[in-house]
C-alpha positions in Angstrom: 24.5 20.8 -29.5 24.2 23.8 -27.7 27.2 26.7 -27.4 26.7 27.0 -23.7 27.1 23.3 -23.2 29.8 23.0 -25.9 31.6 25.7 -24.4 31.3 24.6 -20.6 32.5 21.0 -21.9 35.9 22.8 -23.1 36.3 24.9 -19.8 36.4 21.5 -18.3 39.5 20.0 -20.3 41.3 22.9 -18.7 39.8 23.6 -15.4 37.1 22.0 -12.6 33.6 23.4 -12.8 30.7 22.2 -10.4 28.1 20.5 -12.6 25.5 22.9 -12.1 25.7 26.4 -10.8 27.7 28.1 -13.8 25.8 31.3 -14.7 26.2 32.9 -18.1 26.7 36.4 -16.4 29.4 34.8 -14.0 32.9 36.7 -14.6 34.7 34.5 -17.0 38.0 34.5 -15.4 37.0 34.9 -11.8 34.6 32.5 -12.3 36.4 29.7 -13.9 39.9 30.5 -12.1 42.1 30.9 -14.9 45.7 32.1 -15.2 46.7 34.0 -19.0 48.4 30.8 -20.2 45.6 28.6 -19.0 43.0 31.2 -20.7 45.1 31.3 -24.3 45.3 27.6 -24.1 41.3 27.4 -23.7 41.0 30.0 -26.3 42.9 27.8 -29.0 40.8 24.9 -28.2 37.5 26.6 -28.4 38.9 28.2 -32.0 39.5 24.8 -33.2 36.3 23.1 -31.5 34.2 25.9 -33.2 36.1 26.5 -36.5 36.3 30.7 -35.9 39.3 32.9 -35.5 39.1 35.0 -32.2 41.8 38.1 -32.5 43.9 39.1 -29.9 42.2 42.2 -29.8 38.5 40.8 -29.0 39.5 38.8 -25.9 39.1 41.6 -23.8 35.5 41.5 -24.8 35.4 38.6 -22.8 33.5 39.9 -19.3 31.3 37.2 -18.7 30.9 33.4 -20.0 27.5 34.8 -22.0 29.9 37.2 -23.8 31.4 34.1 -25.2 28.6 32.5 -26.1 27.4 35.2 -27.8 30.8 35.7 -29.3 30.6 32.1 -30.7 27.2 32.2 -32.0 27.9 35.3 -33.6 30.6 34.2 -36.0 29.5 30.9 -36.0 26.2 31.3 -37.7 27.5 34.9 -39.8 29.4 32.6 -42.6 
């Protein structure tokens, strides 16, 4: 399965989405609508759905959904 799709399918638990029309370089929180505690929340499920620790201090690094993604893949695939 794909990150994108993986990661769009979590979004989801927390928030509505249209089915199509999510771009990679969207703003993540403008984009998806999400409040801090909403945003932690998603952030603990995509740790646990992907098996990776993000710190505090990388969130901030979040700009865009691709960020994310790339994030993800990143520390997936280093171990």
């Amino acid at each position: 399965m794909d990150t994108q799709k993986e990661l769009l399918d979590i979004i989801r638990e927390f928030v509505e989405l249209p089915e199509e029309g999510v771009n990679l370089d969207d703003g993540f929180r403008t984009a998806v609508g999400l409040d801090s505690f909403i945003f932690l929340s998603m952030i603990s499920s995509i740790e646990e759905h992907f098996g990776i620790a993000i710190p505090n201090s990388d969130l901030a690094c979040f700009s865009t959904l691709g960020d994310i993604v790339s994030y993800i893949d990143g520390r997936r695939y280093a171990a």
